[in-house]
N, C-alpha and C positions, 0 to 999 in steps of 0.2 A: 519449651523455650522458643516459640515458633516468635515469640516479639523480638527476639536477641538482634535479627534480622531488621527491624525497620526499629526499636527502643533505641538504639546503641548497643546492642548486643549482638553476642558475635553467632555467626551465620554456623559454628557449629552446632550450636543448640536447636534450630530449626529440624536436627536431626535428635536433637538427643532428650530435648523434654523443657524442662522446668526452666523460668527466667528468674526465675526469685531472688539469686543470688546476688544481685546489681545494686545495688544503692551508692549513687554517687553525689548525693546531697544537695544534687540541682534544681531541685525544687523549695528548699530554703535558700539557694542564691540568686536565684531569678528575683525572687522577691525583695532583693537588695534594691534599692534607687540613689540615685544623684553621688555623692560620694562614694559611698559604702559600696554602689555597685561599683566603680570602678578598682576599689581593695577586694571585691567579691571574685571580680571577673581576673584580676589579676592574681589572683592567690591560685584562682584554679589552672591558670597558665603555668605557674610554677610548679604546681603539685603536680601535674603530669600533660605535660606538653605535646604526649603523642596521643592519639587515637585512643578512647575507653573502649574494652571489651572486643579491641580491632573493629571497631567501626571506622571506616572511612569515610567519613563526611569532615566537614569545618568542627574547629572544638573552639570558635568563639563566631560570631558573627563578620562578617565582611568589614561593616561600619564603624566595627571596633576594633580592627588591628591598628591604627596608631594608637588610641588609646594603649592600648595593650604593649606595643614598644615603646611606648613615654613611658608608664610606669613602670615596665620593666628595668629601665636603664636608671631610674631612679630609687629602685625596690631594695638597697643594696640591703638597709636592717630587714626589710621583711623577710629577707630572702634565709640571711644569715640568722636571724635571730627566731623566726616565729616557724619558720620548715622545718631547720636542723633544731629548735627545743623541741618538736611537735616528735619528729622524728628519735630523738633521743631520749623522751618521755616514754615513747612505746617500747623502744629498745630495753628497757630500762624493768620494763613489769614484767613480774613472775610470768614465765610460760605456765599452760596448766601441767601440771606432773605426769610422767607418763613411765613405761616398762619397758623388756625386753620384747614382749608380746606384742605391745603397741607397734612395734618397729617393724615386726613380722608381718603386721598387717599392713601396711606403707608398703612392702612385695606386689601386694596381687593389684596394686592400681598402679606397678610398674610393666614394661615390656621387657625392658633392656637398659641399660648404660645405669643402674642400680646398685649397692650393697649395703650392707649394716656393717658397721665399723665399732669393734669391742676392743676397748681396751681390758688385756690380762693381768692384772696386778701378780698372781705368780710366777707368772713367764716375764712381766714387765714388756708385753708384746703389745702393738695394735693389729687384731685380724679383722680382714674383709673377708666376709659374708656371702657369697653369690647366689643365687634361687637355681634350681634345679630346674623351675617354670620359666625361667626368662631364657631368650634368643642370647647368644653370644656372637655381637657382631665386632669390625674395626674401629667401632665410635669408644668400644670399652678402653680402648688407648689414654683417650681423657679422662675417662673415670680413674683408672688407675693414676693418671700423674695428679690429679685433683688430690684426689687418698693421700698421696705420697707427700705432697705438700702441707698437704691436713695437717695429717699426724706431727710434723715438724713443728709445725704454727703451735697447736695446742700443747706441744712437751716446750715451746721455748715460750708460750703465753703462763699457760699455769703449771706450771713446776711440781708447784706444793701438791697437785690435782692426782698427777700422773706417776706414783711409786708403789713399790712393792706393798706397800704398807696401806693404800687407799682399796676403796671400792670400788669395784669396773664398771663401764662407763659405755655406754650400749647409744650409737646415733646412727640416724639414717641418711644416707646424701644421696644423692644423683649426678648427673653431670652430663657434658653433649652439648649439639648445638640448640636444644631447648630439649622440655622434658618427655623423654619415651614411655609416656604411656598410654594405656590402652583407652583409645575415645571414649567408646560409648561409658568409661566410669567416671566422665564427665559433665558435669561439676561435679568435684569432689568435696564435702565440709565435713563428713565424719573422722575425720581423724583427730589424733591425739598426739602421736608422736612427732616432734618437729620432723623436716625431711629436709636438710641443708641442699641447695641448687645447687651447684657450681657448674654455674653456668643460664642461658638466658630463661628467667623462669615467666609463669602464665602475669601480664600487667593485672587482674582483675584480681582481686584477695580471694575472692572468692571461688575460683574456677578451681584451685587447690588449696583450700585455706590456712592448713596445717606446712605448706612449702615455703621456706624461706629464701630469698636470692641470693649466694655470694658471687665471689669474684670468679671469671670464669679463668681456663688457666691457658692462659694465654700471655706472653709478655707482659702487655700493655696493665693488665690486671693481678691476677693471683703473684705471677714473680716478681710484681712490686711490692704485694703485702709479702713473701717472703722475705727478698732485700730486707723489708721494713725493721721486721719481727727478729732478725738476724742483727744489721747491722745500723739500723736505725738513718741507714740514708737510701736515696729512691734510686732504683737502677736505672743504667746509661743504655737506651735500646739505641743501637744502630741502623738506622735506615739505609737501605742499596735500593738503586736504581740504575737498572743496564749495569750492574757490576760494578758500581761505583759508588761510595758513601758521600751521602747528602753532607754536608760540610754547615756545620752551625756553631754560632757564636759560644766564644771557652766557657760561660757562665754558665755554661748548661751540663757542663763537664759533672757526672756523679749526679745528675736530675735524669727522671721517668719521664723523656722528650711528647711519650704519648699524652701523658699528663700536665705538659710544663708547656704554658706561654708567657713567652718572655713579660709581654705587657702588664701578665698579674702573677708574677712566679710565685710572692711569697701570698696569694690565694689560695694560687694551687695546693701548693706544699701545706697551707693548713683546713682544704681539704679534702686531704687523703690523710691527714692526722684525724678529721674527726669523722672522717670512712671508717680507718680503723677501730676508734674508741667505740663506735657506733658498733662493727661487726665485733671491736669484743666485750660487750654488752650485752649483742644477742648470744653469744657463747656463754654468757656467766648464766644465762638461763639455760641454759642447758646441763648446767653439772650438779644438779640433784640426782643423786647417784639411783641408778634403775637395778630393782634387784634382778638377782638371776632365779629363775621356778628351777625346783630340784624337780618337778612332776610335769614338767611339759610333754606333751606329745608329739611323737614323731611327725606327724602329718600336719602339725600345728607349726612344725619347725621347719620341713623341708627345705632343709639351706645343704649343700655342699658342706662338709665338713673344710676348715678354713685350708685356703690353697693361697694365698698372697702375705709374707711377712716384710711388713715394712720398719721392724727395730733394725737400725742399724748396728746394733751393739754385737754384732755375731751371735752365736750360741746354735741352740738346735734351731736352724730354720729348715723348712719341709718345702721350700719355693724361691722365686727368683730374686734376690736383691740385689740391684744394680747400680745401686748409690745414686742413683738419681734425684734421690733427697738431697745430696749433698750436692749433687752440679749443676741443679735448678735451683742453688742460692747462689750461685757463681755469675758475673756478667755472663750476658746471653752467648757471646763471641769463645766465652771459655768453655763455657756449659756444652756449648753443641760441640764443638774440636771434642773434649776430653769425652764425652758420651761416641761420639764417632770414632775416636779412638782405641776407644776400650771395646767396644762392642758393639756392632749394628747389628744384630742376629735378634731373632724376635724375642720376646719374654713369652714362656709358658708355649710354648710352640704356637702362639700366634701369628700368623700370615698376614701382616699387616705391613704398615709402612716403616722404615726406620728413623727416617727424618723427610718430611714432607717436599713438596715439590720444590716450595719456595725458597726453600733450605738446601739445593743445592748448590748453588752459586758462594756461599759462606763456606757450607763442608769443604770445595773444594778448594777455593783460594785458604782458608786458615790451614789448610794441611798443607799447603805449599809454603805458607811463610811460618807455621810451628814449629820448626826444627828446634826451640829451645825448649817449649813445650811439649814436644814428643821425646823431647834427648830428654827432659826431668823426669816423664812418667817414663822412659824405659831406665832411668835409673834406678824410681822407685821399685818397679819391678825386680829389676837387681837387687837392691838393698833385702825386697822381702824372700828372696829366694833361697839364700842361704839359709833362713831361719832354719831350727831342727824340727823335723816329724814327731809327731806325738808318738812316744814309746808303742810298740805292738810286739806280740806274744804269737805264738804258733796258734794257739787257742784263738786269737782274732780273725786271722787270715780263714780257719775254719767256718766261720760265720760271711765271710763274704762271699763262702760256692751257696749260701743259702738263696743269696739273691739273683745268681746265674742259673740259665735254665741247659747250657752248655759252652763248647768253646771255653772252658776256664780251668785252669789248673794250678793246684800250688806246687812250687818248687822247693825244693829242698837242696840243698848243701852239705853230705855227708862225709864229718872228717874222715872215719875212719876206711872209709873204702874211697874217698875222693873222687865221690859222684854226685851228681846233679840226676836228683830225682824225682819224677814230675808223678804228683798224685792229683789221682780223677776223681770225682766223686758217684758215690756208687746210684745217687740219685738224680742226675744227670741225663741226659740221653747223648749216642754217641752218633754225630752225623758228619757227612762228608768235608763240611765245613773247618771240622777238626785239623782237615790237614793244614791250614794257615796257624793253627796253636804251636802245633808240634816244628813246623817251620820256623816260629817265632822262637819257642824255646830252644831249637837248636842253636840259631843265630846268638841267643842273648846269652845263655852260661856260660859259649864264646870268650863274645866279650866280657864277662863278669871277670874271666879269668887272665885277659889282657891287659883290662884297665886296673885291676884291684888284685894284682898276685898276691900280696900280701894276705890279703882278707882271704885265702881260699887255698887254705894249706892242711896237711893233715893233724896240724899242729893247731888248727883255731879250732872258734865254734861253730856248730852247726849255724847255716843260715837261710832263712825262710821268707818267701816273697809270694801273694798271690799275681795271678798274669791271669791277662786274656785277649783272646786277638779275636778276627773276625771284620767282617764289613762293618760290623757295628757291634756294640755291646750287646748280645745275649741273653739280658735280662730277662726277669719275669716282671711285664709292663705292670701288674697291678703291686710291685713292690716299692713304684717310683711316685715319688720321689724319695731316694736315697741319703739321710744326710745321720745316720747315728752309727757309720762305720770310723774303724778305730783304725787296721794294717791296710797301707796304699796297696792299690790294685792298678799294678802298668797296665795299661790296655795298649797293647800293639794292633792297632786298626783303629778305623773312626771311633771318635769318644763323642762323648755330650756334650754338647757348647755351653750349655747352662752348668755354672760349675756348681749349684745347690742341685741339681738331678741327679749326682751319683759325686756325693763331695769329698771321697777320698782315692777317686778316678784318676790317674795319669797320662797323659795320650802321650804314647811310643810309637817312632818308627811302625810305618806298618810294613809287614813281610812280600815287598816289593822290588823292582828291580830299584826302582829310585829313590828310594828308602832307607828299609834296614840293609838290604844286601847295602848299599852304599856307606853304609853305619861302618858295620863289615870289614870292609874293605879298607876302610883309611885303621880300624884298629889293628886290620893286620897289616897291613904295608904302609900305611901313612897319606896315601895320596887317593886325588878325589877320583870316585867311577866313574868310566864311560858315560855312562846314562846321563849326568849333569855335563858332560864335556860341551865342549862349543860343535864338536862335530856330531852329535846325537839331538841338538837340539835347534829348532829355526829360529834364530834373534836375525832372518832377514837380510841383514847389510850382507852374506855370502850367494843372495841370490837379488843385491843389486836393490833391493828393497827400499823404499823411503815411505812415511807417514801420508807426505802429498797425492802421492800415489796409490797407497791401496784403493781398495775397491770398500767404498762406502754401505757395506751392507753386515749385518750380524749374522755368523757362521758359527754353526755348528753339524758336527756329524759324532756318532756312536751309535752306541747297543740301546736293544729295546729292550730296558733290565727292569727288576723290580724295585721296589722304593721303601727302604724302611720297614720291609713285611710285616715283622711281629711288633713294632712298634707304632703303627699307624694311629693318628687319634680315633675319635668315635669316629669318624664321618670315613669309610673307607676308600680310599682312593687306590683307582683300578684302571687295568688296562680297555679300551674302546672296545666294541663288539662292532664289526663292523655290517655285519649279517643285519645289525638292528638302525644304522646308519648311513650305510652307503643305498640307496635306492638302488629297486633290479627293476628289470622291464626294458624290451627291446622299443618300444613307443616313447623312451624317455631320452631326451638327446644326451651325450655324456654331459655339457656344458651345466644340462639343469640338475643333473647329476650328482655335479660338484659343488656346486652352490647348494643343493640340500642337505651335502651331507659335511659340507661346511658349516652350513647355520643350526646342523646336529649336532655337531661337533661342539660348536661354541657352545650351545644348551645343555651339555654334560659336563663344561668347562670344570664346576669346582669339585667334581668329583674326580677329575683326570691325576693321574701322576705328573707327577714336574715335567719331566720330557715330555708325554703328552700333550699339556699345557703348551709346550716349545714349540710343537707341532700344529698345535690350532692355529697359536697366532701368527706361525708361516701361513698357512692355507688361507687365514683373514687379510693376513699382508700382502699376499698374491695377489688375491682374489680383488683385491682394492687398486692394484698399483697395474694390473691388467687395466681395468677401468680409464684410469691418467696416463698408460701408456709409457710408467716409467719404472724402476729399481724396489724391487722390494725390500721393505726395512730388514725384513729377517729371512734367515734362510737355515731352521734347523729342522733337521730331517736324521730318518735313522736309517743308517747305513746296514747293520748287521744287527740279528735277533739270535737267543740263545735256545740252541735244541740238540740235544748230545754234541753240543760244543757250536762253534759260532757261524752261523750261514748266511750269508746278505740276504738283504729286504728284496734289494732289484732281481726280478724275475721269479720269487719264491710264491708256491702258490698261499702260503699262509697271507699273507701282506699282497695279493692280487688285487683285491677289491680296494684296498686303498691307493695301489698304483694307478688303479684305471680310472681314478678320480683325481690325478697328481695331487696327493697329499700323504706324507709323513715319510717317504720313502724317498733315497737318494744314495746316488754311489759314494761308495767311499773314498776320504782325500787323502792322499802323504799331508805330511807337513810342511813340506813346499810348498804346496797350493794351498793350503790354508792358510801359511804366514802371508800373503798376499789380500787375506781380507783387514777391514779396517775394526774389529768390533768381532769380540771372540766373548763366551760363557762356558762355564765350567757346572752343566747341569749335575746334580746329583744323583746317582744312583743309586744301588742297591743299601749300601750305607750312610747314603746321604750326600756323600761326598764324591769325589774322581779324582784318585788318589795320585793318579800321573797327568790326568789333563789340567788340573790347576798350574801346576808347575812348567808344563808344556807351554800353554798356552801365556802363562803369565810373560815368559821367552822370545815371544813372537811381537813383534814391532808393531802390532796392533793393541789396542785397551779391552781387558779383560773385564765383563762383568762376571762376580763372584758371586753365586747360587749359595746363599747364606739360609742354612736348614739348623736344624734340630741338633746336626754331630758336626764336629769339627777335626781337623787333623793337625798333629802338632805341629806342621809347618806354619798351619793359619796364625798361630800366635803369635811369629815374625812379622806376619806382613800389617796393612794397616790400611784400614777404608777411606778409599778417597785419596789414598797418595800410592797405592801401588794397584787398586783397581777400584771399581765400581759395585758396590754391595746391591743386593739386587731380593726382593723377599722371596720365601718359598714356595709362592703362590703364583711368580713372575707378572701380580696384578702392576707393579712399579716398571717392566721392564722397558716399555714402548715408551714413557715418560723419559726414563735417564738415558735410553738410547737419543730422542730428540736434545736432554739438554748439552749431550756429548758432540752432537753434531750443528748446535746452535754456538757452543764453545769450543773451537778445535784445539785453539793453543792450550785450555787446559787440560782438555781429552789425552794429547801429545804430551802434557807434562807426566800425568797418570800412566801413559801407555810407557813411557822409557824409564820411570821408577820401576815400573812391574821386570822391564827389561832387565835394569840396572841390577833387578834386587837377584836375579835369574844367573849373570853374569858373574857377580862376587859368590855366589854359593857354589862355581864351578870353579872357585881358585881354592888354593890349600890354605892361605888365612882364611877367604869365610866358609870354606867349610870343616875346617878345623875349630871356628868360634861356633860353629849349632855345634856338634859333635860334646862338644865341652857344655855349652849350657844346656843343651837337650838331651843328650845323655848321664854327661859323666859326671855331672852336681846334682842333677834328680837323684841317681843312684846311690851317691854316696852319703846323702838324707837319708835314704831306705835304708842302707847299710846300718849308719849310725844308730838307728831309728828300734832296729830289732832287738827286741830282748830273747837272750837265748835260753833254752827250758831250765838248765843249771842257775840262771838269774833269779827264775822265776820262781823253781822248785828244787830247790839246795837235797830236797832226797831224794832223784831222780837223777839220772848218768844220763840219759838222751834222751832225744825226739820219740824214738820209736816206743820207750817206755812209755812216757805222757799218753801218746795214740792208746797203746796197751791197754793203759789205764781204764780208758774210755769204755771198752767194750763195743757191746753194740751201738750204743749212742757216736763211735767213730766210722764216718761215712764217707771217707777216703780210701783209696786204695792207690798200688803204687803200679805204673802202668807204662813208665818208659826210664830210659836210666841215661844217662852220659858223661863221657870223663870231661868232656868240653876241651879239649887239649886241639880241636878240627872248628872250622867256619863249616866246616858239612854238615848239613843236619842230617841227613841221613846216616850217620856214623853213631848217633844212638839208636839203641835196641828195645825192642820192647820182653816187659817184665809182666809176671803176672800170669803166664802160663792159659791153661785155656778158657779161663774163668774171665782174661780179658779179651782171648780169641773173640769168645759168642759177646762179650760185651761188643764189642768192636759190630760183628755181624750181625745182632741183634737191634742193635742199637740202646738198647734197655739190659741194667743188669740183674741177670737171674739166681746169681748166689744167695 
């Protein structure tokens, strides 16, 4: 294709071969004269007014651009009548027929931002597809909201198409800011299966001949044809500039502004009517149903078994559903508030953005003025809360030590001795970690027996709860995603943020001083702990404190912990080596030192842990702000690292080489000196989370940005992004971004920073901390409570619990390992059972009976 280059073809083919592909029928329009050329010249103006094949040259002659705008402004039938029939003729004919095979092959001339989308007629599902071959980068963001649109369009376009009762329905899309795929399989004309764009596709038919363009999804486009398909009027996009909405005449009020000018409104508006009819015309070619091969081969298939459910109908989903379907039909103003509201944590542990740059300035003022919209969803939340728990059986809860790999125990309720009996499972391993379980369970039979005397007499039934505590859930990673558990599972310590990852999860109190001891505390005396008091925590104004005043820079200091160990994705993230990054050699000044082992640093960036990440982009921020002579944006560094219990960085020889290069190391602060910075994070740790520095930090007269990961803690559910702090992804690629728009907007940084205050302030009085107490405790529990069926319910010829187990035999893989009357807040006032079979389980770690 080396002519692509001087024909009007494009300069990629000089690389890659063949020009053939081109025919743009200019050579029977040349041959037009006197009239006819000027309908010749001007049809070809209309039919594609930019550049053929990205040639940049003229696409008419110099001598003819008035020609060319005289007929245009007078072209108005040609335009309307002889394009859009031309266009709507081709719309209109049969695609050629294609398979599920066809679609698979539409893969390998992808890179990335790809899937096959099947609808299930049994499941009544739509699943995306993803290649095992393709990169998984942050463009997939689109891909997925495209998907997520898709499927809505097509179940509220054809109806009849999409039910249990039809044949599934196998199409390939793409999406992005044009199409990711691999050059040199360019041009492409073998294909068979369509390959829906969404988003900007190749101009030349032929460079992908098989690819068709839709709407990309973006406002101005795909969430009008939603609006459309939904409610049959064009949605109202709001434009801000410097913070302020552009101000347009009422008539525009319920019109697509991207789309609508005033001087031809009712143009516009009829055409995106016949955009529509046009794109579902090319859809109705598509719904000759592709059968499914019962004898395909694996290698032929190489797709990911399906990871994205986008049926909103509930049931079994295996993955994230965020309703997004549902708040990308919403004006735009509602859609991002109520999506910002509910969640900015990433879908499927991707490390991407939560809402884009531009989209700060919105998130942050609608969360300032939502209070009625934040007051309705947190009543919806209420309304759904009482609902009752699906019935579960002692037999359930045994099935949920299957998915834990430790840290888990069921508890038991034994009338007749009036114990609280925590059984382990003998498949298990038993490690140090355990002691935050046994902590937890001390604490909470406690309370079981404060809150709920009634329920826990020798006089009721046996009652049975799984729990598990821990930095994080325990699990065994290749079980997850979790969603066909039946008995709730409290997890006392960080839970999963994605409520489809483990969907019958509870996040409790974790076994802290700020916490459950706090839980604790007010069940047994009524009033709130120390730890939340005003004198335990820095809210500032007692050390003279004002916003005007802090010190404009982002602070942080902690441990040099691990991250999510046993749950990490593929890509492992790891602590630095510094032996392989800090430069040695007495002939190297320390200056160049630094900067090498800075621009090392940076180069291992995506593999780093979070804190580490924290750390780089202190050492870039230095390193830069040395330079200009002024304040570095960020200053997190780690104070103390963990080795038979917790030793500072400054002066250790572990962390020497990175002292002698000033990076990652720094002393540690009270919280006096810390409340004194302007710009505080709450990195995560070992479970994701920082189970007293959120809460800490949120306290202090500075604005908190919140390290939004993978697990959350049940406090997080309180709070709300963008009105009590700043969400921040778990890659902290967004961090240096919302730090600039924080300090380019102060008044609303300050409105943010005294919500976090404010919300820090009422949780240390006896109303708000008596209102978590009651919805975080004591109405979850009495779900569970209600929720249990007792074995007498279940098995009318059985007297207890311990006969059922009995029953079991060997197939019963519990055993009972600690006891307590619960009548003490002391956990250590239970004892342990089980004699020495649990001794060596204990020291063992592994059980040998």
């Amino acid at each position: 294709m080396d002519s692509y280059s001087l024909d009007s073809h494009s300069a990629w083919d000089m690389v890659n071969g063949d020009s053939s592909s081109v025919n743009t029928d200019d050579d029977e329009d040349i041959m037009d004269t006197n009239v006819e050329a000027y309908s010749s010249q001007l049809r070809r103006f209309l039919r594609s007014p930019a550049p053929e094949h990205f040639h940049e040259g003229d696409y008419i002659m110099e001598e003819d651009y008035n020609d060319a705008a005289s007929l245009a402004d007078d072209a108005d039938s040609l335009n309307d009548s002889a394009l859009l029939e031309e266009q709507a003729a081709a719309a209109a004919s049969p695609l050629q027929p294609y398979t599920l095979q066809d679609t698979l092959s539409e893969s390998k001339i992808f890179d990335s931002h790809f899937c096959i989308l099947i609808y299930d007629p049994p499941t009544d599902k739509f699943i995306a597809m993803y290649s095992k071959d393709h990169t998984w980068k942050a463009g997939n963001k689109k891909l997925w909201r495209s998907m997520g649109h898709f499927v809505y369009m097509l179940r509220r376009t054809f109806p009849e198409r999409f039910t249990v009762d039809s044949e599934e329905f196998v199409v390939a899309m793409g999406s992005g800011d044009y199409p990711h795929v691999k050059p040199y399989m360019l041009p492409y004309t073998k294909g068979i299966a369509p390959v829906l764009m969404f988003g900007s596709a190749f101009r030349d038919p032929n460079m992908y001949s098989n690819m068709m363009a839709m709407p990309m999804p973006q406002d101005h486009h795909l969430n009008c044809f939603v609006e459309w398909v939904e409610h049959g009027i064009l949605s109202f996009i709001m434009l801000h500039t410097n913070s302020r909405a552009i101000e347009y005449p009422s008539i525009m009020n319920n019109q697509c502004t991207a789309m609508h000018i005033q001087r031809k409104r009712r143009r516009s508006a009829a055409v995106l009517v016949s955009i529509a009819i046009v794109a579902s015309l090319c859809l109705q070619g598509l719904m000759t149903p592709s059968k499914l091969s019962n004898s395909m081969n694996d290698n032929d298939v190489n797709m990911d078994s399906y990871f994205l459910d986008s049926h909103s109908n509930g049931g079994d989903s295996s993955s994230v559903n965020s309703n997004d379907d549902y708040d990308d039909a919403l004006l735009p103003e509602d859609s991002q508030l109520r999506r910002s509201l509910r969640s900015s944590a990433p879908e499927h542990f991707h490390e991407g953005y939560y809402i884009m740059e531009e989209d700060y300035d919105d998130a942050a003022s609608l969360a300032d003025a939502a209070d009625s919209l934040n007051d309705s969803t947190l009543d919806e939340q209420a309304a759904a809360s009482p609902l009752p728990l699906q019935p579960y059986t002692l037999q359930d809860t045994l099935s949920e030590s299957k998915i834990f790999d430790y840290t888990f125990c069921i508890l038991i309720y034994d009338p007749p001795t009036d114990k609280f009996i925590a059984m382990y499972s003998k498949d298990h391993t038993w490690k140090a970690g355990n002691k935050k379980l046994w902590r937890s369970m001390g604490h909470f039979r406690y309370m079981l027996r404060r809150t709920f005397p009634e329920r826990f007499t020798v006089d009721s039934e046996e009652f049975v709860v799984a729990m598990g505590s821990g930095d994080y859930p325990h699990v065994k990673p290749y079980m997850l995603p979790y969603t066909k558990g039946i008995a709730p599972v409290l997890m006392f310590g960080s839970a999963f943020r994605d409520p489809n990852m483990y969907s019958n999860m509870m996040a409790m109190p974790m076994p802290q001083d700020h916490h459950l001891n706090c839980f604790v505390q007010w069940a047994e005396h009524g009033h709130v702990c120390k730890a939340l008091s005003a004198s335990n925590l820095a809210f500032g104004e007692e050390y003279g404190l004002e916003w005007d005043g802090l010190i404009p820079q982002l602070i942080w200091r902690g441990t040099d912990f691990s991250y999510l160990p046993s749950l990490r994705p593929r890509q492992k993230l790891v602590h630095p080596d510094s032996s392989k990054l800090v430069p040695r050699g007495k002939n190297i000044s320390n200056e160049n030192k630094r900067v090498a082992a800075i621009t090392a640093l940076n180069g291992k960036y995506d593999t780093l842990q979070p804190r580490w990440k924290g750390t780089a982009l202190t050492a870039d921020a230095e390193l830069q702000a040395q330079e200009k002579n002024e304040l570095p944006w960020a200053n997190i560094k780690f104070s103390s690292y963990i080795e038979g219990g917790k030793s500072s960085t400054v002066g250790s020889a572990k962390y020497a080489a990175w002292e002698s290069v000033g990076i990652a190391t720094g002393k540690g602060m009270p919280p006096s000196d810390l409340a004194k910075y302007k710009y505080h994070i709450d990195l995560g740790g070992g479970g994701g989370t920082t189970w007293s520095g959120t809460i800490e930090k949120l306290a202090m007269p500075g604005l908190l940005f919140h390290h939004v990961t993978p697990t959350k803690d049940y406090i997080h559910d309180r709070l709300t992004p963008w009105k009590h702090y700043i969400p921040v992804s778990p890659d902290l690629k967004d961090l240096k971004q919302k730090f600039d728009w924080a300090e380019s907007h102060p008044q609303q940084a300050k409105r943010i920073a005294d919500t976090g205050t404010e919300f820090m302030r009422d949780l240390g009085t006896e109303e708000g901390f008596g209102r978590m107490f009651q919805e975080d405790f004591v109405e979850p529990l009495r779900r569970v409570i209600e929720a249990y069926q007792p074995v007498s319910s279940v098995h009318p010829d059985m007297t207890s619990w311990k006969e059922l187990l009995q029953s079991m035999g060997e197939d019963c893989r519990i055993m009972p390992v600690m006891e307590c009357r619960g009548i003490s807040p002391d956990h250590r006032s239970c004892g342990s059972v089980g004699g020495d079979d649990v001794k060596e389980f204990q020291r063992s770690g592994s059980y040998k009976g």
